[in-house]
Structure formats: structure tokens, C-alpha cells
C-alpha positions, 0 to 999 in steps of 0.5 A: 707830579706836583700838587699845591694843597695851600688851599686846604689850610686857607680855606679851613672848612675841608675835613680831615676825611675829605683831605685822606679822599684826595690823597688817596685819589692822588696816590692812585693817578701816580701809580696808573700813569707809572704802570701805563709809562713802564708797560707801553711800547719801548719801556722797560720789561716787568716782573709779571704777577700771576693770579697764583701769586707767583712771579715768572722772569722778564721774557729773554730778548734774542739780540741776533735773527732767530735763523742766523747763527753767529760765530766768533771765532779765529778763522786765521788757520784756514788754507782751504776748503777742498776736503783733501786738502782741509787738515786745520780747525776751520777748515775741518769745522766748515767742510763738516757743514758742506759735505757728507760723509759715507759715515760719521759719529754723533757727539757725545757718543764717539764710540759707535759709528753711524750711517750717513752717505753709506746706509749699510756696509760689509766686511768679507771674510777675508777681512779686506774687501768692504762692500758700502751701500749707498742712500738714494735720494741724497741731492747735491747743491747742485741738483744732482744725485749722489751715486757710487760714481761720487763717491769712488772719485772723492776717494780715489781723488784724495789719493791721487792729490796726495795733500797733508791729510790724505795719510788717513785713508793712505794708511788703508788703501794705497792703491786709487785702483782698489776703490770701485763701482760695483753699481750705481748705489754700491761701492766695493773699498779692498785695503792693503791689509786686514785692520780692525773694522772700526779703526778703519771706519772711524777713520772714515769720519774724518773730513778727508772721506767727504764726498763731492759732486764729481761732475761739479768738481771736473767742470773747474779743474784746472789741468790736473788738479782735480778741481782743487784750486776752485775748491779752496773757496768753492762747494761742491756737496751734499752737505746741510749747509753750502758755501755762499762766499769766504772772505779771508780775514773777516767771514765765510757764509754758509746758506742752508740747503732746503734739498737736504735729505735729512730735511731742511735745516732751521738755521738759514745762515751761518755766519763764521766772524773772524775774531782773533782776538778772544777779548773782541770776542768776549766783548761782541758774544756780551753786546749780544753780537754774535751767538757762540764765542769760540775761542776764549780763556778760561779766565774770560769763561768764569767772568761769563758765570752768573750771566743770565744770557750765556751758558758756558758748554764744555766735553772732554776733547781728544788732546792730552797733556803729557811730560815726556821722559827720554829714557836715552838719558840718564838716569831717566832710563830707570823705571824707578826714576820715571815712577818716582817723578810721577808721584812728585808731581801734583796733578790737582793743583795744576787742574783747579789752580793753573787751568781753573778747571779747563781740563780733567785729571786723566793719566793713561794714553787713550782719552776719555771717551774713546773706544777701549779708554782705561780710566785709572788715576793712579798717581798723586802728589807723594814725595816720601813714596817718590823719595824711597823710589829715588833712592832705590833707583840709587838716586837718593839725592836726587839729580837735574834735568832739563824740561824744554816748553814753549813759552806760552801760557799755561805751559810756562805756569805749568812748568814752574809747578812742576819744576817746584814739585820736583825740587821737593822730591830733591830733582834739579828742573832748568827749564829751556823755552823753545818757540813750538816750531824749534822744540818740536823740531828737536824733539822729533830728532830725540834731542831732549831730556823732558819735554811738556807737549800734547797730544791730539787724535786726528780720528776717533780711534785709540790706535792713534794713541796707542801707536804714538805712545807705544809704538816705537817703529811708528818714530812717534812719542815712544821713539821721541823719548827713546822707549824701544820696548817691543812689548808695548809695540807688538801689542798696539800693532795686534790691537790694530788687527784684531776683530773680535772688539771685546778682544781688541778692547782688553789688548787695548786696557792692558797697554795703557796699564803697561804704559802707565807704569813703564813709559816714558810719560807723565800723562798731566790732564785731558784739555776740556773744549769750552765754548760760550753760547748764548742761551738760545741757542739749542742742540749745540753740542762741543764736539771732541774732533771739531767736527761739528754737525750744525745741522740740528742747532736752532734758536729760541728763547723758550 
């Protein structure tokens, strides 16, 4: 606004006063019509007095529909959605949403199990026959009832296809036969052999045990498939949420299922975005595109720190980082030698200055968070300790070993760290980068000297870990790196079978401390899961198994 006052001057009959009047007058049109052009329609948001005198933020705008959920994530992994075939990511968070489970685990807690399709269950005295009570009244997307009848075939059906996860539940009942109907809400489950009842429970949590409409599934077999082929990319659950469609390479859609026996879920849609690239991702989860980015880098994550509309969740997963040791060369069949590289390594600078905080220092073989996990950090960088182990190992001048990696990021910073903290304690590194399919191939054959690998759990159980790292006879980690030691064996397998959990809890402690100090591993850190979120975005929780429960997030910007 302009105001020409060459008046006032020409005239020279207006008072000083008159003069301060209209000024005044001026300055009050120019702060009212500011106020009426920020506050109208499609202007920008302002800072609102209170009559306290206190301020309150600009209200937060949600940028995607209040009960779609968004996700960018790679979606490339998938093969199929049929719970017996499912065993990769994807796969495994999708059928989480579709399907029920006769029991499953609520996130953080991974410790205790909890009922689901099975409202109560038993073991009987003879520690092999388990009798599971079915919940009335949960429908499936279809209409129809779930009953024993469901859940017998779901079973039976994962041992019959015989496909690459069906080892979870094979491991406790080879026989299709020895999963019966007892009647229409009871369902009798008698293993092979008696094993911990929450080993076998937490193994039950895994996706392989989903239970599916039977009649649904029949009426799409193909020959005697069992309805697997229609099932890669169609439903057949009870689950919150049912598949709608999946288009490879670019979305599945899940609708929510308004009959949910839980109660209808909040979110009516989600849709999974496949996004390979975690820049793309960084880039749409920024512009306000999606809700949650899956997949990006630690370094992507700090650029996202002060973002107003982002918040950056993290829980310890169940991968663990680990230096293998093949105690079949020498002179890595010393005790000494194995403890010696233990204490050359610095564990701190490969956590804050390689990974920038992505993991957690854990250094026994069961992670965090998991029934029975020792929490213990012995070791920390000490060369004038690992020096006198070297040389009472007969070693004081050190000698080479060669470490094989894939040549991938972080694992080649890490190697490097390594390799340089060895050479302090007068240990030769050569480092050898093999892709991970050809190390691992070697690596099953015991054909390496050090190895820098991980280690994941497929159910939320420490015998999982305890027989890979200690049990030599299951031609896991321990008969990789050649550590026959019939102690740490005998001890994973009796942990497996013993009831009494307190007991089962203690075998499982004194295993990790023998481990620790006489295996053949220098455990490196515990990988942190770490998902962007906008804020909101409620009740999302990262999840240590992938197995996701979406059924209790929503959106809402109070």
C-alpha cells in the first residue's frame, strides 16, 4: 500500500497531531488486511496467541488419507503369499496381516506367548501330546467359521507341500497323522519327541502355522497342490486385513476385514509401494507420499533428525554380527589365540563410527531380548592383554590369517576395522571378497579361515541360537568353524528338552558364558531394525521377526 502525504506539506494548516492521527490510522488498515490475507482460506498456517500468553505450533497437516497406511518398501524378496511357502521378508510381513495364528507374540515382549486362534492349550504328562482349544466366533474373509477342521488342514497341509519353511514345525512333527480333530473347537498336536513347551510354542508364532479356510483353499486346488498356485497371490484367512490384489514390481493392497474378531481394524487400507531404491524412498516419506520408509540407511536416518513430521523407531532385531574362527587351522585351534583376537578388536568404534549407532554392543550368542539372553560385554579393545595372550599361546610375533567378506557395505568398512586392529596386536588380516552366495557356499564346506557373517533367528526361541553356535552335530556355525566341543553340544540339546523354565534358563546362560570364552566366535554387535515414520502415525511398533501386527496402528495428528 502507497500513501501520497505531499498534501500535508502544501497546505501547512495540519497539525503535528492531526498528522501522528493518520499515521496511526494507516499502520492499523496494513496490520488488519495482513492478518485477514495470512488467516483466509489457503494461506499460510500461523502461530496462535493464547490469552495465558503462551504459543502452541502450527497444527500438523496429514499429507496422506487418515485410514490408509503407506509404505515404501522393496517388495522384490516375495515369492509367494501361501503361508507354507512364505519364508522371505515380504512375504512373511504380508501373510502377518492375513492370516491368524494358533498363537503369537506381542512386540517388544518376545518372551511370553500369547493366544490367538488357540484360546487356551495343554501338554500332557508325557510331554508329547498337546491338546489346543480353539476360539469360537472367528470368521474368516469368506464368512465362514474357523474350527479344528482349519486348523488340522493348515497344518497337515505345510507338512505335506514339504516347501522351504515347512522345517519349523517338521522339526516337532514329522507325521501329517499325529495332527487330529478331537472335535469341532479342539485340536490334539502329538510330536516325535518331548522338547521345551515354549520352544515349541515359539516356533509356532512363525507364519508357517497360519491357518487357512480349508474349503476356500480346495476349491482352487490344482491337482494336488493343495491350492498353492492360487494362493501365491490369493487369500484365504482370518487375518485383520485380506489381499485385494499384488502387482509384482509395484504394490499389494490389503482392505481391512470389518468381521475381524478382534473388532474391525482402523486402517481401511494398506498399501505396500515397491521402492527398491532407499533414496526413492527417503525422497516420497520427505514429500509427504507414503507413511512409513522401510528400508533406508543409517546415514539417510540422521538426515531425517530434527524433521518436525518424522520420527525414526528402532528395537533390537534378532541378527547378530559375528567373526567366525575355524579352529581347524592353525593356530586358531588355541584358546588363547581366539581370546587374544577378541580383546584386539575395538567393538565401539565399529558401533558409533561405522554403523553410527544402527546396532548395540552384544557379544554372547542369544540376542537381546529373547528368553534366557546373557547380558554380558566382556571385551573391549586391549592389545597389551591380547599381546601377553599371543605370546602365551607361543605366538608372540603374532601370524596371517585370511578373513573372507562380502563385498558389500558396511562388511568392507568393518573389515578394514578390523584388519587394522589386528595388525596393532602384530596379526597379519588378507582380506578375501567373495559375492555372499560363493562364501557362504565355502563357508558351509568349512573352507575358511575367518569369516565375517550374521546370524539370524527364524522364531523367537534361544534354541535356534544355541544349536547353530553350540551345536556341532546340527552342521551349523559350530561345525562351519570346526569347533567339535561335545560340552557345548550336549548342553544346547538338554536346554532344548528341559521343562522346568528357570532350569532350561540357567543351562541356557551357562552356555553362552562357555561360548563366549572357548568358541570360536567374536560376536560384533546386535543389528538395530530402524524405520522412519511420519509422526502420525500411531501404535507401530518395529518388530524384532518381521512379523508385523498392523492391526492396532492408526493415523491422527493429536
Amino acid at each position: 500500500m502507497i500513501v501520497n502525504l505531499n498534501w500535508i506539506n502544501n497546505g501547512g494548516i495540519v497539525k503535528q497531531k492531526t498528522l501522528a492521527i493518520i499515521l496511526a490510522v494507516i499502520v492499523l488498515i496494513i496490520v488488519v488486511a495482513t492478518v485477514a490475507m495470512l488467516g483466509g482460506k489457503g494461506g499460510a498456517q500461523t502461530t496462535v496467541t493464547q490469552p495465558t500468553g503462551t504459543t502452541t505450533s502450527p497444527k500438523l497437516e496429514m499429507t496422506t488419507p487418515p485410514d490408509v497406511l503407506i509404505i515404501a518398501m522393496n517388495t522384490g524378496d516375495a515369492v509367494s503369499l501361501d503361508p507354507a511357502r512364505a519364508y522371505e521378508f515380504t512375504s512373511v510381513m504380508v501373510v502377518n496381516q492375513i492370516y491368524d495364528k494358533l498363537v503369537d507374540f506381542e512386540p517388544p515382549d518376545m518372551v511370553n506367548v500369547k493366544p490367538e486362534v488357540a484360546e487356551s492349550w495343554s501338554v500332557a504328562s508325557d510331554g508329547v501330546t498337546w491338546t489346543f482349544k480353539i476360539r469360537k466366533g472367528i470368521i474368516f474373509h469368506s464368512g465362514r467359521e474357523l474350527t479344528a477342521d482349519d486348523v488340522v488342514f493348515s497344518l497337515q497341509r505345510v507338512l505335506i507341500l514339504k516347501q522351504t519353511a515347512a522345517w519349523v514345525l517338521e522339526q516337532f512333527v514329522s507325521n501329517p497323522d499325529n495332527i487330529k480333530k478331537i472335535d469341532n473347537y479342539t485340536v490334539q498336536i502329538v510330536l516325535d519327541k518331548p522338547v521345551a513347551p515354549t520352544f515349541f510354542l515359539s516356533a509356532l508364532t512363525f507364519t508357517t502355522s497360519a491357518i487357512l479356510d480349508k474349503q476356500e483353499v480346495l476349491a482352487h486346488q490344482v491337482g494336488d497342490d493343495l491350492g498353492s498356485a492360487w494362493l501365491t497371490d490369493h487369500s484365504a484367512g482370518s487375518g485383520p486385513f485380506k489381499l485385494v490384489r499384488w502387482v509384482r514390481e509395484q504394490e499389494i493392497v490389503l482392505e481391512a476385514n470389518p468381521n475381524y474378531w478382534r473388532g474391525a481394524p482402523k486402517i481401511k487400507q494398506i498399501i505396500i509401494k515397491h521402492v527398491p531404491e532407499p533414496a526413492d524412498q527417503l525422497l516420497i516419506l520427505k514429500r509427504g507420499d507414503v507413511d512409513i520408509a522401510w528400508d533406508l540407511t543409517v546415514d539417510q536416518l540422521l538426515q531425517l533428525k530434527g524433521d518436525p513430521t518424522i520420527k525414526i523407531l528402532s528395537a533390537p532385531s534378532l541378527y547378530l554380527a559375528y567373526l567366525g574362527m575355524n579352529v581347524g587351522v592353525e593356530p586358531l585351534s588355541k584358546p588363547e589365540v581366539r581370546e587374544a583376537i577378541r580383546y584386539c578388536i575395538d567393538y565401539d568404534a565399529i558401533i558409533n563410527d561405522i554403523l553410527r549407532g544402527g546396532a548395540i554392543k552384544w557379544q554372547t550368542i542369544i540376542p537381546k531380548g529373547l528368553f534366557g539372553a546373557l547380558d554380558k560385554q566382556p571385551f573391549a579393545k586391549n592389545v597389551t592383554y591380547a599381546k601377553e595372550l599371543l605370546a602365551k599361546a607361543g605366538y608372540p610375533n603374532g601370524f596371517a590369517v585370511t578373513l573372507t567378506i562380502p563385498p558389500t557395505s558396511p562388511q568392507t568398512d568393518i573389515a578394514a576395522k578390523i584388519q587394522a586392529d589386528l595388525r596393532e596386536c602384530g596379526i597379519t588380516v588378507n582380506i578375501e571378497q567373495l559375492v555372499a552366495s560363493q562364501m557362504y557356499e565355502k563357508y558351509r564346506k568349512q573352507g575358511l579361515q575367518m569369516v565375517l557373517a550374521q546370524w539370524g533367528s527364524d522364531y523367537p526361541d534361544p534354541d535356534n541360537n544355541a544349536k547353530a553356535f553350540g551345536d556341532y552335530t546340527m552342521k551349523q556355525l559350530a561345525w562351519r568353524n570346526m569347533w567339535y566341543d561335545d560340552y557345548a553340544s550336549q548342553l544346547a540339546q538338554k536346554a532344548a528338552v528341559e521343562f522346568d523354565a528357570s532350569k532350561r534358563e540357567q543351562m541356557y546362560k551357562e552356555l553362552q558364558e562357555y561360548i563366549l570364552h572357548n568358541g570360536p566366535y567374536a560376536v560384533l554387535y546386535q543389528v538395530l531394525i530402524q524405520q522412519a515414520v511420519k509422526v502420525w502415525v500411531k501404535n507401530f511398533v518395529p518388530d524384532p521377526l518381521n512379523n508385523y501386527d498392523l492391526y492396532k496402528v492408526y493415523k491422527s495428528t493429536d
